[in-house]
N, C-alpha and C positions, 0 to 999 in steps of 0.2 A: 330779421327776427332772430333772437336769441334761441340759445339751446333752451332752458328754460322755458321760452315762451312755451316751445314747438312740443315739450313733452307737456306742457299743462294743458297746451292744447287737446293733445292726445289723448292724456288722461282724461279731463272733459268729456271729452266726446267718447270716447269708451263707456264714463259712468252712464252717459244717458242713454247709448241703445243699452246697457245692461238695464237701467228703472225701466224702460219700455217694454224690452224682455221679460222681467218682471213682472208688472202690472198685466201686463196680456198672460201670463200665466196665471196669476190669482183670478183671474176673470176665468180662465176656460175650468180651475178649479173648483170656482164656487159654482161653476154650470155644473160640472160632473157632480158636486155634491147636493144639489137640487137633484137633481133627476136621482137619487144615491134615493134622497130622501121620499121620494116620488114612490119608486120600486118599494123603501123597506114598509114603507105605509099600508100598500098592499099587501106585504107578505108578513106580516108581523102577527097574525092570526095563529102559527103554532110556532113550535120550539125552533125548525130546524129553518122557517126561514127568517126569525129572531137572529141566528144564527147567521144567517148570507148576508143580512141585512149588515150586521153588527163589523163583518169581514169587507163586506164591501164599505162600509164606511171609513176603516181603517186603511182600506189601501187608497180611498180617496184623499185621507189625510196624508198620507206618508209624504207628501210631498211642501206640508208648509211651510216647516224651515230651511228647506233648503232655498226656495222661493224668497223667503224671507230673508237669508241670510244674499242672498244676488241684490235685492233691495237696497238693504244696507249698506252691502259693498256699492256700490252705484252712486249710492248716494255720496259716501267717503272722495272714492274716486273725483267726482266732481267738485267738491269742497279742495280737495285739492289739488287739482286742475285750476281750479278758481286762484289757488294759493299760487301755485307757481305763475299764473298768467301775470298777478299783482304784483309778485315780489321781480319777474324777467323783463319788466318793462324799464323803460329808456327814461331814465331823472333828466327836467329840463333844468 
């Protein structure tokens, strides 16, 4: 196996536990922001817990482009993993 092969290999395989990492992330997010949204429902009757609501919804967000941007990378990664596996293989 070529050098080539062996990093598009690796690259591949790097992109996909990163989409998996990923997607298991956006999952346990959209759980925290349910339950985010659960809490503010109840507390949304005066100012102050308008307020926790509003705080906790924003640090439930603080997290989706970075999530997003692992995605993306992952997904790159793998296109070019893909690329190198095409281009380091053996012409008969």
């Amino acid at each position: 196996m070529g050098y080539k092969r062996i990093v598009g290999s690796m690259a591949a395989l790097a992109g996909i536990v990163l989409i998996i990492y990923a997607v298991h992330s956006m999952n346990v997010i959209s759980e925290a922001k349910s339950q985010v949204k659960n809490m503010s429902n109840q507390m949304s009757g005066n100012y102050v817990g308008k307020m926790m609501s509003n705080d906790m919804e924003a640090r439930a967000s603080a997290y989706d482009r970075p999530v997003q941007i692992g995605l993306y990378t992952g997904v790159a990664l793998v296109l070019l993993g893909a690329g190198l596996i095409f281009i380091g293989r053996k012409k008969h």
